[in-house]
C-alpha positions in Angstrom: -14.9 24.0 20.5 -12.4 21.5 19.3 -8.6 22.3 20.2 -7.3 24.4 17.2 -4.5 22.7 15.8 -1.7 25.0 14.6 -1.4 25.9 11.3 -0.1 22.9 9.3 -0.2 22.4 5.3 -2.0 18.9 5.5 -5.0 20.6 7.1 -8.5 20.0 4.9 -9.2 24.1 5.4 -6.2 25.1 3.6 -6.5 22.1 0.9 -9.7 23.5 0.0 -8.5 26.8 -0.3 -6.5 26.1 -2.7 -9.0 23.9 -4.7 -10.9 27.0 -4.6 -8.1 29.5 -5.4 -7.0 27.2 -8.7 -8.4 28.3 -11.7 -6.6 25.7 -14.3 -4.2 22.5 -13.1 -1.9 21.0 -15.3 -2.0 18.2 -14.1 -5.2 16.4 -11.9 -4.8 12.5 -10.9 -8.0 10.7 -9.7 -7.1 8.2 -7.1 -4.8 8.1 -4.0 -3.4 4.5 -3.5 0.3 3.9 -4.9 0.1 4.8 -8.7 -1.9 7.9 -8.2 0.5 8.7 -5.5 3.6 8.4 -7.7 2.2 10.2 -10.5 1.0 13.2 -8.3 4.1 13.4 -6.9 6.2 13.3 -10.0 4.1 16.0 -11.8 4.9 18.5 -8.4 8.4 17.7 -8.4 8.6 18.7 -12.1 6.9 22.2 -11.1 3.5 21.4 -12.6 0.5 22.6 -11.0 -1.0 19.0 -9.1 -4.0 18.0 -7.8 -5.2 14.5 -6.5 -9.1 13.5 -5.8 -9.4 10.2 -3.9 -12.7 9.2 -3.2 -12.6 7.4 0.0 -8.9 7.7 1.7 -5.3 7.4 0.5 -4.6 3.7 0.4 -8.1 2.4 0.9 -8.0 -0.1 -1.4 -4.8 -2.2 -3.0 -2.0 -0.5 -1.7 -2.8 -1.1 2.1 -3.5 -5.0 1.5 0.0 -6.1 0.2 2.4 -8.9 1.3 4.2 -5.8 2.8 7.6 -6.5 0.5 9.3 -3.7 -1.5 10.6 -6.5 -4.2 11.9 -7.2 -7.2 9.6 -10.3 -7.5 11.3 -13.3 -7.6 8.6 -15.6 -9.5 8.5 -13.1 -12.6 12.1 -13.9 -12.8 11.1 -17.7 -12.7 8.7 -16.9 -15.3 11.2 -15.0 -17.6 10.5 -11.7 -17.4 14.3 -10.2 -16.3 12.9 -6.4 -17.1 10.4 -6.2 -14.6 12.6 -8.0 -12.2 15.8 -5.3 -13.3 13.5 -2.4 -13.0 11.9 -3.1 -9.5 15.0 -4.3 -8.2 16.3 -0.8 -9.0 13.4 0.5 -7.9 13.4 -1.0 -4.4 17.1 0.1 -4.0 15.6 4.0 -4.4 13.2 3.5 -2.2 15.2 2.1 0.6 17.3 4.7 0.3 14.5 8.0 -0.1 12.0 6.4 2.7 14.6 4.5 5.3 12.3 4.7 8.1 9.8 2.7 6.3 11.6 0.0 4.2 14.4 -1.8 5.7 16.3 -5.0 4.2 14.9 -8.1 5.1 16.3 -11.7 5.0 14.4 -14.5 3.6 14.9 -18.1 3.8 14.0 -21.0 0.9 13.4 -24.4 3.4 14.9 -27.1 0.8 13.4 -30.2 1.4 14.5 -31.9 -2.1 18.1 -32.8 -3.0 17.6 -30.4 -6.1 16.6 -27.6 -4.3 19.4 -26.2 -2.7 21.5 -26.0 -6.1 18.5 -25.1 -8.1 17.3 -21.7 -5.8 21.1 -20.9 -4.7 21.8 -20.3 -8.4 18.5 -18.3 -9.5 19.0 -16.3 -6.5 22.4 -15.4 -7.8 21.2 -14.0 -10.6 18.6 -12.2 -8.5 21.5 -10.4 -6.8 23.5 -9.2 -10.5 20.2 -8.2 -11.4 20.1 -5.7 -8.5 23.6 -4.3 -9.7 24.9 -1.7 -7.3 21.5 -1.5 -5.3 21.6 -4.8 -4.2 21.0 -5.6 -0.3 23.4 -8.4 -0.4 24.6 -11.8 -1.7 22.2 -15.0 -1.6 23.5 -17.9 0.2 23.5 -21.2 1.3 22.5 -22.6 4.6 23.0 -26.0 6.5 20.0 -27.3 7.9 21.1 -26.8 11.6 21.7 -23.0 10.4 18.3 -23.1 8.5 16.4 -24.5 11.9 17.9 -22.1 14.0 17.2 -19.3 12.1 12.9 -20.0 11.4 12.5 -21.7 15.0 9.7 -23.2 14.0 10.0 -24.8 10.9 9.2 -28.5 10.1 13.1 -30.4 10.7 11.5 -33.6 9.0 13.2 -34.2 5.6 14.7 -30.3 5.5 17.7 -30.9 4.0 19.3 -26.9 4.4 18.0 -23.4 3.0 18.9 -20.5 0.9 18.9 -17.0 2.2 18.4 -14.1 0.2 17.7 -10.7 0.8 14.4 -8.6 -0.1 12.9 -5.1 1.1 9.9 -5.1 3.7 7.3 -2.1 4.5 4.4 -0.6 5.6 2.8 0.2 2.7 -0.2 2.2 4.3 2.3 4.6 6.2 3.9 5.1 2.6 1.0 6.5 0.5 0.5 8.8 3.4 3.6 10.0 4.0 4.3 10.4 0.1 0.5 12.0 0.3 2.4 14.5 2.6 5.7 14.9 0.4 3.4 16.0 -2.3 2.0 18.5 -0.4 5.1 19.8 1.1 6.4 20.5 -2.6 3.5 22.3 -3.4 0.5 20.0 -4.8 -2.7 19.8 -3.9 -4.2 16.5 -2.4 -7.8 15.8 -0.9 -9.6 12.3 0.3 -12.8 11.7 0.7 -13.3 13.4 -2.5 -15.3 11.8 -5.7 -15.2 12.5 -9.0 -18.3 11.4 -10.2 -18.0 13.1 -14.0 -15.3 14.2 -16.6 -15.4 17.4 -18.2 -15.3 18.1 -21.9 -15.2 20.7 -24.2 -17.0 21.5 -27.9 -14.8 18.9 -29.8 -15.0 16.3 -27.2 -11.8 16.9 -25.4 -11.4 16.1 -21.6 -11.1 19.1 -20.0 -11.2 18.7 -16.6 -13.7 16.7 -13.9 -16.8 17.3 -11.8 -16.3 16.2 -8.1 -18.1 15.9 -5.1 -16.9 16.7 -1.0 -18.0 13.6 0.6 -17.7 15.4 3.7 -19.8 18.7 2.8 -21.6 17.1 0.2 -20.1 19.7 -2.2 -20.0 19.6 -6.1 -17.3 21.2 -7.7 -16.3 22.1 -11.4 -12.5 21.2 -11.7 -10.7 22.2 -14.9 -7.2 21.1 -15.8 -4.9 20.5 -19.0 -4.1 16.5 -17.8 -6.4 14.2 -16.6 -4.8 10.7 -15.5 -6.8 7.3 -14.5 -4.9 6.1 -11.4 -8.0 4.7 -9.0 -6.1 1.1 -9.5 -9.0 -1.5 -9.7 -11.6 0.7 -10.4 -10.1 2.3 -13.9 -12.6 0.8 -15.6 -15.4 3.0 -13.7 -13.7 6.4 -14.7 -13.3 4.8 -18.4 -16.9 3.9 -18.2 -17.2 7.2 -17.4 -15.6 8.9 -20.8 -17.0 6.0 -23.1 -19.8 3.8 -21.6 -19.3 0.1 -23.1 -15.9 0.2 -23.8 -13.5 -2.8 -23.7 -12.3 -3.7 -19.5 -9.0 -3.1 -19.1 -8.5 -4.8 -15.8 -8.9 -8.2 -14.8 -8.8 -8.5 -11.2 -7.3 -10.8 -8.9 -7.8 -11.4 -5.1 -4.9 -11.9 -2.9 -5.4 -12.5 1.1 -3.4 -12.8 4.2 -3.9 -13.9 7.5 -1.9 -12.6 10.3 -0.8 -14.3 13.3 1.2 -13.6 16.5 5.0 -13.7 16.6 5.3 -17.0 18.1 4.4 -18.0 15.0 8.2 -17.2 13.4 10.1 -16.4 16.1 13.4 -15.3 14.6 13.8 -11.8 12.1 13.9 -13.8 9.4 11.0 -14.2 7.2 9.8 -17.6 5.1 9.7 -18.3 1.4 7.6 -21.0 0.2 9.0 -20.9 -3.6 6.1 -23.7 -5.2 2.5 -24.0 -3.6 -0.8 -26.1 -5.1 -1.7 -23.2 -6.7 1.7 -22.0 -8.8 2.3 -19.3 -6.1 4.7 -18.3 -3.6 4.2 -18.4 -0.1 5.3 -16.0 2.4 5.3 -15.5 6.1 6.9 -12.0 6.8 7.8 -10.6 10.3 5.5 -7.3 10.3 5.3 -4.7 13.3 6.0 -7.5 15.6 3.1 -9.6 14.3 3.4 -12.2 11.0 1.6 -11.8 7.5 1.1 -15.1 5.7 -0.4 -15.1 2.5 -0.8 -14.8 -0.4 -3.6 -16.4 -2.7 -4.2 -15.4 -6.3 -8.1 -15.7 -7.1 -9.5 -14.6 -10.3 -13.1 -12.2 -9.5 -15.8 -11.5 -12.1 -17.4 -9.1 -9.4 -15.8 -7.1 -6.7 -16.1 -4.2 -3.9 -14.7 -1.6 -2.4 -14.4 -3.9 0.7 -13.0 -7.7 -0.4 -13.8 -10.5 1.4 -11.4 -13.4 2.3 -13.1 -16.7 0.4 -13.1 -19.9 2.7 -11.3 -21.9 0.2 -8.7 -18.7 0.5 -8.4 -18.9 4.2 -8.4 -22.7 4.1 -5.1 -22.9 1.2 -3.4 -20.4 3.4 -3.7 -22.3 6.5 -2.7 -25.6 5.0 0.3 -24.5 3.2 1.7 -22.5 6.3 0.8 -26.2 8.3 3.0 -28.0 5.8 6.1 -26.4 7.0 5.7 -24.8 10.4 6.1 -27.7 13.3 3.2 -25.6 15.2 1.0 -25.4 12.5 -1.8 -22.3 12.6 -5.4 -22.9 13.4 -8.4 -20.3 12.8 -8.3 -19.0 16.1 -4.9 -18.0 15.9 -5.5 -15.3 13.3 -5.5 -11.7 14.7 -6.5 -10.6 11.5 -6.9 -11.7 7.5 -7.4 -9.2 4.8 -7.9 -9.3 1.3 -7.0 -6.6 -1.8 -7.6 -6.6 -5.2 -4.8 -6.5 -7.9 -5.9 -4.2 -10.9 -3.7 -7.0 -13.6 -3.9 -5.5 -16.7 -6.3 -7.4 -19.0 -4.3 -9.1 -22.3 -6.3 -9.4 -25.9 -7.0 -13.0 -25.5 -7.4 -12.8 -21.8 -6.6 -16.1 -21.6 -3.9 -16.8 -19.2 -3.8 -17.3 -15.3 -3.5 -14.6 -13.2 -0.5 -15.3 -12.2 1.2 -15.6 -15.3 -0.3 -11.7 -16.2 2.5 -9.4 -16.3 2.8 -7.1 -14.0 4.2 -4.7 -16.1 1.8 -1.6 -16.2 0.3 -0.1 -19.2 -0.4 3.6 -20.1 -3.4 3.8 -22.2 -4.4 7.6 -24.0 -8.3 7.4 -24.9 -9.8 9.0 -27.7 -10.8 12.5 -25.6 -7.1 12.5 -23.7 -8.1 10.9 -20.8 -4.5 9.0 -19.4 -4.8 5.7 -17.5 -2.2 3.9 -16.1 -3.1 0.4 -15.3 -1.5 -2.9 -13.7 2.4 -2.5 -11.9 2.7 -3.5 -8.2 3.8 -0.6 -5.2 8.1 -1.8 -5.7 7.1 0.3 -9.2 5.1 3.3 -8.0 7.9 5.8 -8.8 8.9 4.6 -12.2 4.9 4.5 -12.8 4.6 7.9 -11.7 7.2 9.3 -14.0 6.3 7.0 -17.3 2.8 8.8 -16.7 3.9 12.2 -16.5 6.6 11.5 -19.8 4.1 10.3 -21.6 1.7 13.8 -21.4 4.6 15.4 -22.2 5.0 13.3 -25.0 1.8 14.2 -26.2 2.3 17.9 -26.0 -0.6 18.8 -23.1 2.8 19.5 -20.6 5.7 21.8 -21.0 8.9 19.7 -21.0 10.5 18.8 -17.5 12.9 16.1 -16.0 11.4 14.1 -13.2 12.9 14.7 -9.7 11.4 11.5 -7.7 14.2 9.2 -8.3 16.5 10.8 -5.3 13.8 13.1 -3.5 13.4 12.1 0.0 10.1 10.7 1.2 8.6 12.7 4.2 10.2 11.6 7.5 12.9 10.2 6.4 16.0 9.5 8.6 17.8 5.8 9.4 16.0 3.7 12.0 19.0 1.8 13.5 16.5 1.0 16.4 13.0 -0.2 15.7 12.2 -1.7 19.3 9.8 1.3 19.1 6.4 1.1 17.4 6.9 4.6 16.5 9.9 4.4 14.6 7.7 4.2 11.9 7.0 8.4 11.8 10.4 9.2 11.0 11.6 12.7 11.3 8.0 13.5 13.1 8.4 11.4 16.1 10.3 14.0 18.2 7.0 16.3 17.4 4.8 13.4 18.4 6.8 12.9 22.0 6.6 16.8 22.6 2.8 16.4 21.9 2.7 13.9 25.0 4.4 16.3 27.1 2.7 19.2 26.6 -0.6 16.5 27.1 0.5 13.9 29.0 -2.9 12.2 28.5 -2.2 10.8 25.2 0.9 9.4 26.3 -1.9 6.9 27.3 -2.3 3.5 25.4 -5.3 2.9 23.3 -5.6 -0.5 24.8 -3.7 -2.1 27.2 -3.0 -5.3 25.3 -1.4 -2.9 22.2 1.3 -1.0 21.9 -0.4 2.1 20.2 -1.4 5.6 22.0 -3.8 8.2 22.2 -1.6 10.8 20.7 -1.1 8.5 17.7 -4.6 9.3 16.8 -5.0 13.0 17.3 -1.4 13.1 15.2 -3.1 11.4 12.7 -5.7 14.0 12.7 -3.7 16.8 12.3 -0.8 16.2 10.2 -1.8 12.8 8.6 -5.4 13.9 7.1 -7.4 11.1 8.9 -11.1 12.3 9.0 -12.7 8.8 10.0 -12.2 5.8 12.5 -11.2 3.8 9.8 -8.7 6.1 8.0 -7.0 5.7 11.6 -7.3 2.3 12.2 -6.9 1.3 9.1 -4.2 3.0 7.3 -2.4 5.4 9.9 -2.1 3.3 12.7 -2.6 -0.1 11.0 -4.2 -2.1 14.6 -7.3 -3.2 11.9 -4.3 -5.1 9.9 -3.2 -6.1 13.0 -5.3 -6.9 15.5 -8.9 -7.2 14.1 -10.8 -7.7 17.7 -8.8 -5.4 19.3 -9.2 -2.4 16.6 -13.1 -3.0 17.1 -12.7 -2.3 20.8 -10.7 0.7 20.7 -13.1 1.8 18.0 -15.2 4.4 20.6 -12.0 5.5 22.2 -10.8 6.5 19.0 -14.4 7.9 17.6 -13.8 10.3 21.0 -10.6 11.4 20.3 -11.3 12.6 16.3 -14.9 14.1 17.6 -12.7 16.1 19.8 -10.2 17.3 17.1 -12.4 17.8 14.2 -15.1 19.2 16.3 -17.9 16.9 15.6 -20.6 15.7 18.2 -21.7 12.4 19.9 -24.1 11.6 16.8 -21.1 11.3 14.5 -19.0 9.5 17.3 -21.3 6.7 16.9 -22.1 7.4 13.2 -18.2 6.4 13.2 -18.6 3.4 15.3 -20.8 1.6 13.8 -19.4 1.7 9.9 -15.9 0.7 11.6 -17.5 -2.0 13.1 -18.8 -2.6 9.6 -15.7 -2.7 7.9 -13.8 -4.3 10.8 -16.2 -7.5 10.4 -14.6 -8.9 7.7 -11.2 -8.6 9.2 -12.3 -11.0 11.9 -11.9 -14.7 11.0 -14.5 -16.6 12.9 -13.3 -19.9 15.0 
């Protein structure tokens, strides 16, 4: 028999009891990375009746592939667009204070290596900081070269000629959706992964009235009716639209975006790197993350993609050759841990003309025909005001009884201040005195899942029962992030880790290596080849 957790309300048993107890939601959201999140969470705050189907696990796609920064963005404000800056700047102030164990204020540094360029970024940056208003993580200013040099230890000194520092918010985004997965259900909504919904349900006059979904786990269909039905599965809106109107008009156009990440060494300081102007119209960042650095991004239009993106070669190679313009020890191939890739759902214009990174990334709320609600495009800094927009608008419309939102100050589960992060497991908040007393009462899992990581055993059967993790990958991936972080090494604590679920979940050797070999699967194209 598996051990027998105690009763907790993230447990899939109870989850499916009340799918099963539900007659009628108000309100059902398909898809669990950030937008679904939000709006879930916004409709059980409000006292609607919530459910949320994701079909693989929360985060799977988009939001665990991001640069990592909770920002107000500041190319859009190079391209003009002050109210997307203003509103995620705001944004990013809420969330640092409602999730402080996760997002923390991070400095960045602009290299100048033209006379201009001091001047020029020390004044748009200033206007970065009004923008933020009272939520703003403090003033932009001007460094010497010496200070610049001292700061990123190894940066290029050849022609530098000083830097500007600003200040930006930094995350986990992984640890996020499932913690705000857990929020929601704390206030009383229902939320399941590895749950499809494969139809939508309509009524005599054509009227969406609810969905048809499948347990991935148990292979069992269900008949789900609710009064709101929202589009929030990011990239793949255009498969649930295709779903309520075959052959209608895409509404995303998506984009690629890839990062490699490297050891410390790397960028030695706390300090993180902004590259404000590469070949391809981008910015460029290097990010201190979990001890560990993410470089990226790249911006690559796709005609075709998957559930699982893969890093292009030209990707890798851009990457690479803009970090080697500026660090003195330049990154080679073999010194990537890890690279990943996501997909950005831009929202498709008319002409769909322009760049990708000249879309907006404003999002768009789209009501179909039959009442179907897709939200579309906005970037994880947004989530929130996402969320509520959503839930406004089917009130607007009359299918929800009027109710003021209650996200903007509602504290995310776990959090406290983390004025000490030299611990990995700063990261669980408010549950990492419950995670310690696990290791005592098993002092087993106080264990390390490898001895060249900092991560433990009892990370893994926490994961299990309080953080919904049903596969290797839903661990490694998105609770415990070693996939993101260490490629080779999440493939060999793969077993370990197949062990430990089989034990809690209470399934047998088959499915241990069952698990095994589609992490390994996955975990392949994390691996960059020397």
């Amino acid at each position: 028999m598996p051990n027998q957790p105690s009763f907790t309300p993230f447990r899939r048993e109870a989850l499916l009891q009340q799918l099963v107890a539900q007659p009628e939601w108000d309100l059902l959201v398909i898809g669990g990375g950030s937008t679904g999140l939000g709006v879930a969470l916004d409709g059980i705050s409000r006292g609607y009746k919530t459910l949320l189907l994701e079909q693989v696990d929360f985060a799977k796609g988009t939001s665990s592939r991001s640069t990592k920064l909770v920002h107000g963005g500041v190319r859009y404000l190079a391209q003009g667009d002050v109210a997307l800056v203003r509103e995620a700047l705001y944004e990013r102030g809420l969330l640092l204070k409602n999730a402080p164990h996760l997002v923390k204020n991070q400095d960045f540094i602009i290299p100048n290596y033209n006379w201009w360029g001091g001047p020029f970024y020390t004044i748009g940056l200033k206007l970065y900081d009004l923008l933020a208003g009272k939520l703003s993580l403090g003033a932009s200013v001007h460094l010497s070269k010496a200070e610049t040099l001292q700061r990123l230890g190894n940066l290029k000194p050849e022609g530098l000629r000083g830097g500007v520092l600003y200040h930006d918010g930094q995350f986990d985004d992984a640890r996020l959706a499932i913690n705000l997965a857990q929020t929601a259900i704390e206030q009383g909504g229902t939320l399941l992964n590895h749950f499809e919904v494969r139809g939508l349900l309509k009524d005599a006059h054509g009227s969406i009235v609810g969905v048809s979904a499948t347990d991935q786990e148990t292979d069992t269909a269900y008949e789900l009716r609710a009064k709101v039905v929202v589009n929030a599965t990011g990239i793949f809106v255009d498969d649930i639209l295709q779903l309520d109107k075959p052959g209608g008009r895409k509404l995303v156009r998506p984009s690629q975006g890839v990062h490699i990440v490297l050891d410390k060494s790397f960028l030695p300081g706390n300090d993180a790197l902004m590259i404000p102007k590469t070949d391809d119209g981008r910015v460029l960042f290097a990010v201190p993350w979990h001890n560990r650095v993410v470089v990226g991004t790249t911006d690559t239009p796709l005609t075709e993609y998957r559930q699982e993106p893969q890093a292009l070669e030209a990707e890798i190679e851009f990457i690479l050759r803009t970090a080697g313009r500026y660090l003195a020890r330049a990154p080679q191939r073999h010194d990537a841990l890890s690279v990943f890739a996501g997909l950005r759902p831009l929202a498709a214009t008319e002409s769909g003309g322009e760049k990708t990174q000249e879309i907006s990334r404003s999002h768009k709320i789209i009501v179909s025909e039959t009442g179907l609600i897709t939200i579309t495009g906005g970037k994880w800094t947004t989530y929130r005001r996402m969320g509520q927009d959503t839930v406004d608008k089917a009130v607007a419309l009359g299918k929800l009884p009027a109710a003021a939102s209650r996200t903007a100050h509602l504290p995310i589960h776990g959090a406290q201040p983390i004025p000490d992060r030299s611990s990995h497991l700063y990261v669980y908040g408010t549950d990492q005195a419950a995670l310690l007393e696990l290791i005592t009462q098993q002092p087993e899992l106080g264990e390390k899942l490898d001895p060249t990581l900092e991560f433990l055993k009892a990370e893994v059967v926490w994961a299990a029962r309080h953080e919904m993790a049903r596969t290797v990958e839903d661990v490694l991936a998105r609770r415990v992030r070693i996939l993101f972080l260490d490629a080779r090494a999440a493939l060999r604590v793969a077993p370990s880790v197949a062990a430990l679920l089989a034990q809690e979940l209470g399934h047998d050797a088959a499915w241990q290596q069952q698990q095994v070999a589609a992490f390994r699967q996955v975990a392949q194209h994390y691996v960059l080849p020397s």
